[in-house]
N, C-alpha and C positions, 0 to 999 in steps of 0.2 A: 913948876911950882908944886911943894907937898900939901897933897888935900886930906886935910884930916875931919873926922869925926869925934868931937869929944867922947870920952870913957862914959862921962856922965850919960851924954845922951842915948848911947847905947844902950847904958844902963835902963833908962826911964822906957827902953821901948818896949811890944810883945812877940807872938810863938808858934811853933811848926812841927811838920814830918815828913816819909817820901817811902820812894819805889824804885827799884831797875826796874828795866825792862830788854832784854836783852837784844842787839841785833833788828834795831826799829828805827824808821820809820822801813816797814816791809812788806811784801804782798804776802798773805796768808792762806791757808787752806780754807774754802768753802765749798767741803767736800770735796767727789772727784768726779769722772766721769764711769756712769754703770756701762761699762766695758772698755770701748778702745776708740780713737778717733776715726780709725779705717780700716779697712778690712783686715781681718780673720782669717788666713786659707785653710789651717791644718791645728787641731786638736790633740794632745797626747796629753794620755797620764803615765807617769813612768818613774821607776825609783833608784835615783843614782845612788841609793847606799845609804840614804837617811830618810826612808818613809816615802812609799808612794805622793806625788805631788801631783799638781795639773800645771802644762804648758799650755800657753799659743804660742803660734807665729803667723806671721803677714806683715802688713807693711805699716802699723800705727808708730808712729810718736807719742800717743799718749794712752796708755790704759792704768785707768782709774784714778790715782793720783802720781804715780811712775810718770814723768815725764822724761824726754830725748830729745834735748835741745837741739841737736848738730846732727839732726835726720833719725832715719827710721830705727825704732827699739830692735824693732824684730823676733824675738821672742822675748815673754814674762814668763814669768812663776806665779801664782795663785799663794798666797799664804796663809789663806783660811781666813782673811780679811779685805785684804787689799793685792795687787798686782806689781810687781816688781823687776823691772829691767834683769836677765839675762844677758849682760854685756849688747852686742849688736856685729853679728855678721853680714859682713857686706856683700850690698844686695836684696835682692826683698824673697823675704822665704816663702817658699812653695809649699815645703811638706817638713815635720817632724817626725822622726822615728827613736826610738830607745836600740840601743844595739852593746853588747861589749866582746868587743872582737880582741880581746888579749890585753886589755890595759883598764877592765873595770869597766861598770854600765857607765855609758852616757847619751845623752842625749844628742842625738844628727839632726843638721839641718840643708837641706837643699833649698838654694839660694838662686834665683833668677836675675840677671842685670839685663835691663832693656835700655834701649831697641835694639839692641845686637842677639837676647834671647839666649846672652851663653850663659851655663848653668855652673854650680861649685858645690862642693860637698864639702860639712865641715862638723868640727866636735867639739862638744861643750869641753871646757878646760879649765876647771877653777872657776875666773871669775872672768874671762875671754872662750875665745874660740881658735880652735889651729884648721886651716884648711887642707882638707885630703885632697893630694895627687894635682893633678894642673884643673885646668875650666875645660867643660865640655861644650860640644859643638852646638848644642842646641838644648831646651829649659829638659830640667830634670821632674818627673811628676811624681814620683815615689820610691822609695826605700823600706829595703825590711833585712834583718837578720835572717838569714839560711844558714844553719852547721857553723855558728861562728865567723861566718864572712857577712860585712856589708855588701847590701847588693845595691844598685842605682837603676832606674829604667824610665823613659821617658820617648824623646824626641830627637833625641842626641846619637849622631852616626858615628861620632869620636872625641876622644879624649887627649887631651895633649897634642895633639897630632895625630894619634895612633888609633887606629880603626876599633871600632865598638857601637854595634848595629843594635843601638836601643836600647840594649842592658849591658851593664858591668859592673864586674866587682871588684873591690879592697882588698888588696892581699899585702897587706901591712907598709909598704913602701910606693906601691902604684895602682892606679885603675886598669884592668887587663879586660880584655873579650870574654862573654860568655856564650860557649861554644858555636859562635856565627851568631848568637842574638835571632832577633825575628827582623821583617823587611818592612815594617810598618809602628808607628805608632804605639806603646803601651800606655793605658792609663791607668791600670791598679797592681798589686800584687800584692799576693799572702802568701805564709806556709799553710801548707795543707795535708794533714794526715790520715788519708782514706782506708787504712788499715792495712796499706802495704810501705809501710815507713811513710817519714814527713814528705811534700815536695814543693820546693817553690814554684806558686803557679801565678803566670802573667794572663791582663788581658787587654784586647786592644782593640784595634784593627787591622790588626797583620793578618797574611795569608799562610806562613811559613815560618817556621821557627827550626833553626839551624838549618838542615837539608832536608826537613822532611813537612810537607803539609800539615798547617795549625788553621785551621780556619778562626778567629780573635781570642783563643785561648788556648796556651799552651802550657806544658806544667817540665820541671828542671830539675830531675837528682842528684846534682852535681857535679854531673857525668854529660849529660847529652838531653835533648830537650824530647818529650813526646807528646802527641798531638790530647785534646781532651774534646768529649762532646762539644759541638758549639748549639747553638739555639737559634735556628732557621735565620742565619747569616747574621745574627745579631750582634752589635759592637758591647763588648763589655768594660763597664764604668768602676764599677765599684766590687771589693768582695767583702765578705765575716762569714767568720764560723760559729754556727749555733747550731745549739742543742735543745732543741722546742718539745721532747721529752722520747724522741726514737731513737735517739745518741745524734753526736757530732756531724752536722753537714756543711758543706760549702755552698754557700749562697751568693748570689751575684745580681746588682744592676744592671742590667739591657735597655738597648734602644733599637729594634730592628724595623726594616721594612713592614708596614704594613697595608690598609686600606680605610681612607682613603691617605694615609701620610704614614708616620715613624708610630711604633706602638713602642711602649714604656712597661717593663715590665721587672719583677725581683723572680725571681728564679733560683730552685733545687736544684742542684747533682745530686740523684739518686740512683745509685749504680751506675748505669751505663746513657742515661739522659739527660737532660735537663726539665723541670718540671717549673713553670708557672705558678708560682703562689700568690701573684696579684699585679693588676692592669692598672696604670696610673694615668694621666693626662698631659702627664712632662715629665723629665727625667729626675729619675731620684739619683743622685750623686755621691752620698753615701750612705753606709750600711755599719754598723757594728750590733754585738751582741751585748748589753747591759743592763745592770740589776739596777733602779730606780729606788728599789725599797721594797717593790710588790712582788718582788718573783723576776725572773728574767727574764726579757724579750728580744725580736730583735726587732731594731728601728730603722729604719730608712728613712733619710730627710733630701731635699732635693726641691726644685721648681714644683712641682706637681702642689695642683690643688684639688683633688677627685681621685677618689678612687673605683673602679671599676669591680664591683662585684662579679663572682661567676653565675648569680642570678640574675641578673641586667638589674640597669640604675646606677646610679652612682652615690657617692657617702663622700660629704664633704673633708678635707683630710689640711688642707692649709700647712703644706710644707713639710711635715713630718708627721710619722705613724706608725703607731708597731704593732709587728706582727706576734698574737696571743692567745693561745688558747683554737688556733686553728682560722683566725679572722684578722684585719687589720682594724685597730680604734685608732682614732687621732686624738693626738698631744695637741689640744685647739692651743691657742692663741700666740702662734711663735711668728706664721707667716712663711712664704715661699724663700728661696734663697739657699739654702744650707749645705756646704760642701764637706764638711767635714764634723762627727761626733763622739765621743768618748764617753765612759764611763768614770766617775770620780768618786771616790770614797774621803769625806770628808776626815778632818784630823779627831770627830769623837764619834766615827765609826758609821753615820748616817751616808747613807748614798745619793749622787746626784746625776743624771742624764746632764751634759753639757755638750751644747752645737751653738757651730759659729753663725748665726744669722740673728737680727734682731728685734724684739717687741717694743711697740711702743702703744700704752694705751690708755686715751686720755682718761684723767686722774686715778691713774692707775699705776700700775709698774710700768718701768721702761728700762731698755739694756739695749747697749748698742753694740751690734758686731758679737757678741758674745755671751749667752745664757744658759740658765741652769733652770731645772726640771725635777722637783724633790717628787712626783707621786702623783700631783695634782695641780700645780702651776708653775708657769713658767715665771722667772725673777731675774735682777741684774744679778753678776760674781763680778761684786763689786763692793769692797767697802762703802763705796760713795753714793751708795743706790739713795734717790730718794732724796739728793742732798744736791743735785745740778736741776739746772734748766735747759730743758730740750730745747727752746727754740729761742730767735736773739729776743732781750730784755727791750722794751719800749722805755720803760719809765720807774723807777723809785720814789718811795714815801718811809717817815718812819711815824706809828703810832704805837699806844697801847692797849689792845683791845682788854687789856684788864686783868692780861699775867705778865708786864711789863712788856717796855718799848721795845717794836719788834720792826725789821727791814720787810716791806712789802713791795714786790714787783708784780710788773702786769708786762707778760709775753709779745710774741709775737702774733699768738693766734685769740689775743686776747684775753686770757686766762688768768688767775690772780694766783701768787704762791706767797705764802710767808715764812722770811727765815727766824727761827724762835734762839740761834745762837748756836745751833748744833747741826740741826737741818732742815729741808725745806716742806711745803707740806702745800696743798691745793685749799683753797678758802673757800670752802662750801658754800652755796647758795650766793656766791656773788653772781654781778650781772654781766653779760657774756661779753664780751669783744669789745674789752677796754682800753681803751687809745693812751690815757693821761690817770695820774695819781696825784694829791695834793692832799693835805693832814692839816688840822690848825682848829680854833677855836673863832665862832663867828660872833660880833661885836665886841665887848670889852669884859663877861665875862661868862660867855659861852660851855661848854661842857667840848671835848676834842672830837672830832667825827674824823674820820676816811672819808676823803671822795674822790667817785670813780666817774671820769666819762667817757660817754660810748657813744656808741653811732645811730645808738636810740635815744639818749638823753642824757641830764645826771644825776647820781645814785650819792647817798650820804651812809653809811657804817658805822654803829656806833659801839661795836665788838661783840654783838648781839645779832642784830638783825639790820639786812638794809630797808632803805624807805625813797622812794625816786623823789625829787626835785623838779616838779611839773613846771613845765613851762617852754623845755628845751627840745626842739625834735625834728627831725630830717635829717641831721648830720650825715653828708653822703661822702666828703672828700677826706683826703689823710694826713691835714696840716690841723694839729689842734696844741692847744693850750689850756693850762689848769692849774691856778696859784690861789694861795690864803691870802690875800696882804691886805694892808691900810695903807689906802687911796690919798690919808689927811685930809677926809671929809669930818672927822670929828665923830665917826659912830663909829669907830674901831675896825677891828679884821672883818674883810667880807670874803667871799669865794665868789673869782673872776673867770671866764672860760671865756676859750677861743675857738672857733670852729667855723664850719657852713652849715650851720643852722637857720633855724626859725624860732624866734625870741615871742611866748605868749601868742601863739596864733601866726606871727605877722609873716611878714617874706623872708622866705630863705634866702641865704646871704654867705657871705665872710663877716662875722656880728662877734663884738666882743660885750660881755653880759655880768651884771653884777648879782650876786644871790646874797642877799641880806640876812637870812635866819627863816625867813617868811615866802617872800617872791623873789621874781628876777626883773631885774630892769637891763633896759636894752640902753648901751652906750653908745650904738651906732654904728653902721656897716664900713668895710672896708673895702678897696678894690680889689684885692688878693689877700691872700692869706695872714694870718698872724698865728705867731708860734712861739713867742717868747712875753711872760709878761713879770713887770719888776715892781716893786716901791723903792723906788729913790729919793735920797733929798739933796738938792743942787744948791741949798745954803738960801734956799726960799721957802722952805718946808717939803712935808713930803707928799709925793707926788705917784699915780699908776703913772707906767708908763710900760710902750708894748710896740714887739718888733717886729717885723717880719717881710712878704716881698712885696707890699703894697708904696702906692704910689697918691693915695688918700684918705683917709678916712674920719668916717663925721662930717663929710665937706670939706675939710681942711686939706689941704695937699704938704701932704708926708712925706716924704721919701724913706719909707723902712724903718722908721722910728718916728714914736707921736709922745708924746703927754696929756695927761690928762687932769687940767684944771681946774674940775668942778664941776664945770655947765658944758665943757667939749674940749676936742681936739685940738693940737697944736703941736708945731715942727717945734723941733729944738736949734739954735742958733749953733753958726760954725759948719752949715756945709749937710749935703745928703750922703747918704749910706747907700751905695747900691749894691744889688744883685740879692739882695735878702739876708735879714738877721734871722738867727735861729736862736739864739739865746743871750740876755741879759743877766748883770749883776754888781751889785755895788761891790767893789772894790776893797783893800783894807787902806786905800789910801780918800775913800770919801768921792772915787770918782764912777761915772756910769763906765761897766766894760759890756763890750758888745761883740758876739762871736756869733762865725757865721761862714757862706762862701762865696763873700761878698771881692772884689778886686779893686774899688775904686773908692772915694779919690785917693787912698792909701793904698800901698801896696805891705800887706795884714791879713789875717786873718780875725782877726785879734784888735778892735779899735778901742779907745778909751776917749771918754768924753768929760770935760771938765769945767761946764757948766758955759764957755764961750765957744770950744771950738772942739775938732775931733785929731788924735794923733793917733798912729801906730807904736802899737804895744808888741815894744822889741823884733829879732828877726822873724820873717815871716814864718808863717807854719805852713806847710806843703800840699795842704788839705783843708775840709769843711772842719770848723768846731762848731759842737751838736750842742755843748751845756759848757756850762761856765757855773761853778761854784767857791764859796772859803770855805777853807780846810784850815787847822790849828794841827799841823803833825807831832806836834810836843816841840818845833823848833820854831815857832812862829807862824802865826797868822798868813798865808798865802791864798792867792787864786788861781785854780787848777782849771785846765780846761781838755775836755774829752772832744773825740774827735775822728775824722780818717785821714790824720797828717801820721806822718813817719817822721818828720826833719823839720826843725826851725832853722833855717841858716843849713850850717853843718853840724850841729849835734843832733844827735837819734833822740826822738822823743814818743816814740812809738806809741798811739794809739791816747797817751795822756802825758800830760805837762804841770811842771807846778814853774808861777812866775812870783818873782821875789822882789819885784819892785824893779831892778835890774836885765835878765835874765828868764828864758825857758828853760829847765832843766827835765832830765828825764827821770822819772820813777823806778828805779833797777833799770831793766832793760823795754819796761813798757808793756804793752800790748798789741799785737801785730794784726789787728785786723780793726772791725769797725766799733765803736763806744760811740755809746751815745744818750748816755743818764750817767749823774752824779749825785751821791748824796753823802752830806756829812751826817754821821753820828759817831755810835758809843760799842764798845760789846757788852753788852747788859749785863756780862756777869764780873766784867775785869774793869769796866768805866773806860778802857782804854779808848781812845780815840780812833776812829775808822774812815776811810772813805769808801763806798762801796760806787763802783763802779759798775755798768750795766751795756750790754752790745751785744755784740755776734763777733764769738772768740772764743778762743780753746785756750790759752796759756797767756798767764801774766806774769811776768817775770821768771819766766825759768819754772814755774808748778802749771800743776791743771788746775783750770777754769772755764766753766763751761758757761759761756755767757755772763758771768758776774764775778766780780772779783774781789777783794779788799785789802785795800794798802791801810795797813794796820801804822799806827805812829806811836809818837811814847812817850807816857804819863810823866815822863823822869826824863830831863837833856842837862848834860854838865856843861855849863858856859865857865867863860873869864877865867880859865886855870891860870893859872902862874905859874906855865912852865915855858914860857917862853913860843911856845907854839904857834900862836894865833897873832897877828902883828898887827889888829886893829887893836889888843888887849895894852894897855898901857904896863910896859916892863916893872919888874919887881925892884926895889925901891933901889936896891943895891946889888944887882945881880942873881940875888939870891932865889935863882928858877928853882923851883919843886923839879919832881917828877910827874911825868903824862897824866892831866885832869887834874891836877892836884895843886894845892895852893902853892904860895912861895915858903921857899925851904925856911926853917927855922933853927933855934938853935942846939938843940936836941936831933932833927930828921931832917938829912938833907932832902929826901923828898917832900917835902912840907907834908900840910894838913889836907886831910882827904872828909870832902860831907858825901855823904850816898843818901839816898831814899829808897824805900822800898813799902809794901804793902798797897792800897788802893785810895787814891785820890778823887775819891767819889764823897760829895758832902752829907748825902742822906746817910751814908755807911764808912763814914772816915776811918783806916784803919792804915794811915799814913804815920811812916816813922822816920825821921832823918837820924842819921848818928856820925860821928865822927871817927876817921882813925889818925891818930899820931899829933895828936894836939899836945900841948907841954902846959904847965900847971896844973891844978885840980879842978879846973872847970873850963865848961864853952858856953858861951849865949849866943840862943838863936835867934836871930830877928829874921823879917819878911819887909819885903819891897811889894809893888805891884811897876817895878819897871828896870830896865839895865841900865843902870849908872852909870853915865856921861854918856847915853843914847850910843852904847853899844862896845865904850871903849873902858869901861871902870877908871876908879881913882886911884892915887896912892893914900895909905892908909895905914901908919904904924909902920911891921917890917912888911905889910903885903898889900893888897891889891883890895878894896871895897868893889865887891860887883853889885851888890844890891843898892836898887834907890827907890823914886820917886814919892810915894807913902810908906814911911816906912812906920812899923809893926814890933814890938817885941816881945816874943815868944817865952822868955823865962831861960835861966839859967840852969842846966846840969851837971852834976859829979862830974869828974873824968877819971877814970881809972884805966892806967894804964895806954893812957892814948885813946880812951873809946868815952865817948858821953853820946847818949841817946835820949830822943825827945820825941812824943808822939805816941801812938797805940803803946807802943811795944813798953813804953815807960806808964802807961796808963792814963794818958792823956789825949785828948781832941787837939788836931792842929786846924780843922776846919774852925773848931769853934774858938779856939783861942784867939785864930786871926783875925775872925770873922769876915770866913769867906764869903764870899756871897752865894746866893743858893742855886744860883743860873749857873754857877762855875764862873772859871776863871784863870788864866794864868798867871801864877805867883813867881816870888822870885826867893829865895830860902840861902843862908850862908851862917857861918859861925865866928865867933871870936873869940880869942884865947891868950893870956895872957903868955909871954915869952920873956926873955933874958934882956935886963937890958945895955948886957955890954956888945950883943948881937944886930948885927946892922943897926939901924937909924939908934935914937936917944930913946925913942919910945919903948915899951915893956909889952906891945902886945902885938900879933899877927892875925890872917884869916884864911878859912879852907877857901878853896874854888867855890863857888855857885852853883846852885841847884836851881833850873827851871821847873818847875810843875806846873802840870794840864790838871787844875780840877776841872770833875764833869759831875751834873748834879745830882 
């Protein structure tokens, strides 16, 4: 049957605007991680031909915002902002060196695969790596140019098969022997030029280097190997060469026998010795000579936290120190650890001390695996400093402490940070060791507070200053809950909390507690825990109601879900819930959802309650879900639930899930570790719609994410095209499909009429524009729905498709020239106020009509674009 809409009524109705967005609903950058997700071995700065740069390598998948989906990065690039994948050689690299042995500088990397420990050598190339010569016998510890040859030396007794005792070098087609190698272990080498030309010098623990006695340092003119001082049998670690103002020496890390254990010492060759320049507590591991900004030093960083004067005493030193001015100072606050450091000349000439070990310190800087040293403090090289959280997320809230609504999290150690849109930042003077977050206004017309509760009590924020909530205190255990809602007692929002407390004096408990504006009242204890609390209305009014692993409370016996009626507790009908609810929430279909690591009497993770009885909500999920929320991703209203499931059934839904009434689906690829907070909001400067996710995770979706995440949605989704595409869509009247997204063809374009939106769908700041391309006659009218015509499947209409219904709106008629009419900002006009959106926001429905031919399909003389969904936010 043809459904039509009269011309007239069209006419009589009102008006609109809109926005892309491109590539949405998606997870988004919040910020990255300041350095790398794991270790760091080896440092270089080095210049393949376009400006000195900084390397790592080690074994991260993620530094900064550079992620490696499909294993280890292996080495980045530094860009003077952010960190940037280097292809990935396989293997987890050991050492980098710069070297150009006949084919231009580039960067080398030796590579370990375990547990087997055999090693590879390989050269940057473009935008890959080519690997030199076959795998070696055993891990490779260092590389360095000698006379234009790569050299290798480590642990390794052969190459390819073919015998090579430790060291060996490149000679453009193969790895060959350097002259017998030594019969022990190397762990460092430099070139070295003590004034009788350069000479490659190793050191180790070897006794012998080619035929002739090396007690663990030996030196190589590329001829035959000869023996060098060694330092009262000491194993040598590390070398540089510096010039502390007598000219050019070599200097070296030691660990030798001492009394009562190993002494730790940096050590001179001065002429024909070794000389002691300073006694450490544990091994310093490496050494380089580097200009910081003040002059140049040399540093040594390594395990050691002491350093030993030759006055007796010791000076504390924490990992790294350097030596200046004839004494060592320490670089405080890096911490022990550091195997390897360089020197980096930033891209506008300033210099930086960079080692790979990390700070972290609270409300402070933090860098993980990877920092930098301007003069004076230590910081991430990290675009993303300042913009993750260190430890997993407990909880999310969003307020406006009064420079607009902002995402507030509270850590793992407690700690409160707020993201302002750009990055994160620590909440001064909040109160320490906060379990739970909740926002909202108390009674009916309240002014908005923050609340925080802890293990001492709870605390109210009012973007100023906080002020604690007496009444609450003992909290000793780690199951707590904290919501704004209305009870449907008739005095509006109160703030409820869940914990083992003591309510005004009385007994510590499992106690759920109401805070009115004034006091708290005590709703009455439970036998275990409660962790989730909701306002629901089951078609009786609305109602608290609250979950968790108890088995009564109030006196009434519960099984993990109660309600609460007023004067007390009560089960809900349809059957118990076991093993514990962790989180509540109404539904977009009106029903209670309950998520948790419950197994019974449903086999769910995931239960829905529907005022008589309890069902499972679709295929199981494979793990606990921790929150259950609605999200609006710009394509409708759904319930998402976070969690430690991987798999509903057999679809991946890694870490979060959005359910459509139907169906678990997964968000990109997810999140592969723990979540466990949900929140919907806005980005306060785009209105777009967000979910921000919160847990212990490194990656969502293919970016870095360090604990917090956000699946960004979008303001703008084109429905009901007439192109045939979509087969709930009701076909176009007479075949006459558009092209993709696009209405049904007309008479003029076979790909019909196309509406876009563009600009921001925010009502306080409307700057919402819809327009058209390829309409025929001199005008389009807009009109607005607030719903999809024939609940989902649109009408026939003329020669096309009506998507918009349920109230409809008319926005006013525009020009069309040349196929383009626009309505909205850009025309100088409000499509909030025209349609009268509501100020809460809302999703609209937005489409065009336009007069057409009428010897072209149907008798009628007019057609319409595709449909336009819009998310306003307020």
């Amino acid at each position: 049957m043809l459904l039509r809409l009269p011309v007239a009524v069209l006419l009589a109705l009102p008006l609109f605007r809109s926005s892309a967005v491109a590539q949405c609903p998606a997870w988004v950058q919040t910020g990255g991680y300041p350095g790398t997700d794991n270790v760091v071995r080896s440092v270089l700065e080095y210049d393949e031909g376009s400006g000195s740069e900084l390397y790592i390598g080690g074994a991260f998948v993620i530094a900064g915002t550079a992620v490696s989906p499909d294993g280890p990065m292996g080495v980045a690039r530094w860009t003077g902002n952010d960190w940037v994948g280097v292809g990935a050689p396989a293997g987890n690299v050991q050492v980098l060196a710069g070297a150009d042995t006949g084919t231009g500088p580039r960067v080398h990397a030796a590579t370990t695969e375990f547990p087997a420990a055999t090693g590879r050598v390989w050269r940057h190339e473009g935008a890959g790596w080519v690997q030199l010569g076959g795998s070696f016998g055993n891990s490779i510890t260092c590389l360095a140019e000698y006379q234009g040859v790569l050299y290798a030396a480590g642990a390794f007794q052969d190459v390819a098969g073919q015998p090579a005792s430790r060291v060996a070098r490149w000679n453009g087609t193969s790895w060959q022997s350097v002259a017998g190698g030594v019969d022990s272990i190397v762990d460092a080498m430099i070139v070295f030029d003590d004034g009788s030309g350069p000479k490659l010098v190793v050191g180790g623990a070897f006794s012998n280097a080619g035929v002739a006695p090396a007690t663990r340092v030996a030196a190589f003119d590329g001829t035959s190997w000869s023996a060098l001082p060694t330092f009262s049998t000491g194993r040598f670690r590390a070398f540089a060469v510096h010039d502390d103002g007598g000219g050019s020496r070599l200097y070296a890390a030691t660990a030798r026998p001492g009394s009562p254990g190993l002494e730790f010492h940096v050590v001179r060759l001065d002429a024909a010795a070794w000389t002691s320049v300073g006694q450490f507590n544990a091994q310093p591991w490496a050494l380089a000579s580097v200009d910081d900004g003040g002059g140049r030093a040399l540093v040594a960083a390594g395990d050691f936290t002491l350093h030993y004067p030759a006055g007796g005493g010791s000076v504390a030193t924490n990992g790294v120190a350097q030596w200046r001015g004839g004494a060592w100072l320490a670089l405080p606050g890096l911490g022990p650890g550091a195997t390897s450091i360089a020197e980096h000349v930033l891209h506008g000439g300033a210099r930086r001390l960079v080692a790979n070990a990390s700070i972290t310190a609270a409300g402070g800087p933090e860098a993980r695996m990877i920092a930098q040293w301007n003069g004076t403090t230590w910081s991430a090289t990290c675009g993303g400093a300042g913009q993750s959280l260190s430890s997993f997320v407990r909880d999310l809230a969003r307020f406006d402490a009064g420079s607009g609504p902002e995402t507030f999290a509270c850590d793992a150690i407690g700690a409160l940070r707020r993201w302002n849109g750009t990055a994160w930042s620590t909440v001064s003077g909040a109160p320490v060791a906060i379990e739970r977050l909740a926002a909202g206004s108390i009674g009916t017309s309240g002014p908005e507070r923050l609340f925080a509760l802890t293990r001492a009590g709870a605390y109210a924020f009012d973007g100023v200053a906080w002020s604690a909530l007496s009444g609450l205190s003992s909290s000793v255990q780690s199951e707590y809950a904290l919501a704004v809602l209305d009870d449907g007692g008739g005095n509006g929002r109160a703030l409820f909390a869940a914990g083992n407390f003591s309510v005004n004096g009385g007994v510590v408990g499992w106690h759920v507690a109401r805070w009115n504006g004034t006091s708290w009242t005590d709703l009455g204890t439970a036998s275990s825990y409660v962790r989730a609390l909701a306002s629901h209305d089951d078609g009786s009014g609305r109602k608290l109601y609250c979950g968790g692993g108890f088995s009564s409370i109030g006196g009434a016996s519960a099984n993990s879900v109660a309600r609460w009626n007023g004067t007390g507790w009560e089960a809900l009908a349809g059957g118990a819930v076991a093993n514990g609810v962790f989180a509540l929430c109404t539904g977009m279909d009106g029903r209670l959802f309950a998520g948790g690591a419950f197994i019974a009497p449903l086999s769910a993770k995931v239960l829905a309650w529907n005022g008589t009885q309890w069902s499972a909500v679709g295929a199981e999920l494979d793990g606990a879900v921790e929150e259950l929320a609605l999200f609006d991703d710009g394509k409708g209203r759904a319930l998402y639930a976070a969690g430690h499931f991987a798999n509903s059934g057999s679809t991946p839904v890694a870490g979060v899930a959005r359910w459509n009434g139907a169906a678990w689906s997964p968000l990109s690829t997810g999140i592969h570790l723990r979540t466990y907070a949900l929140l919907a909001t806005s980005d306060r400067s785009s209105g777009t719609p967000e979910l921000v996710v919160g847990g212990e995770f490194q990656i969502a979706g293919g970016i870095a994410a360090l604990n917090v995440a956000r699946w960004r949605g979008c303001s703008f989704d084109v429905f009901c095209a007439g192109d045939g595409a979509d087969p709930l869509v009701v076909g176009c009247p007479c075949a006459n499909f558009g092209g993709p997204g696009r209405g049904c063809a007309n008479s003029v374009n076979a790909n019909g009429a196309e509406l876009v939106a563009s600009g921001l769908p925010v009502v306080a700041q409307d700057t919402l524009t819809l327009a058209t391309n390829g309409v025929t006659g001199s005008f389009a009218l807009f009109f607005q729905g607030d719903a999809f015509e024939g609940n989902g499947t649109g009408a026939l209409l003329g020669d096309g498709v009506r998507c918009v219904g349920g109230n409809l709106r008319r926005l006013g008629t525009r020009a069309a020239s040349g196929g383009v009419a626009t309505h909205g900002f850009a025309s100088g006009s409000s499509i909030a106020s025209i349609g009268l959106v509501p100020a809460a926001g809302a999703p609209l429905y937005y489409q065009a009509w336009y007069r057409n031919a009428a010897s072209y399909c149907t008798s009628d003389t007019f057609n319409l674009t595709n449909g336009v969904r819009v998310l306003w936010v307020p």
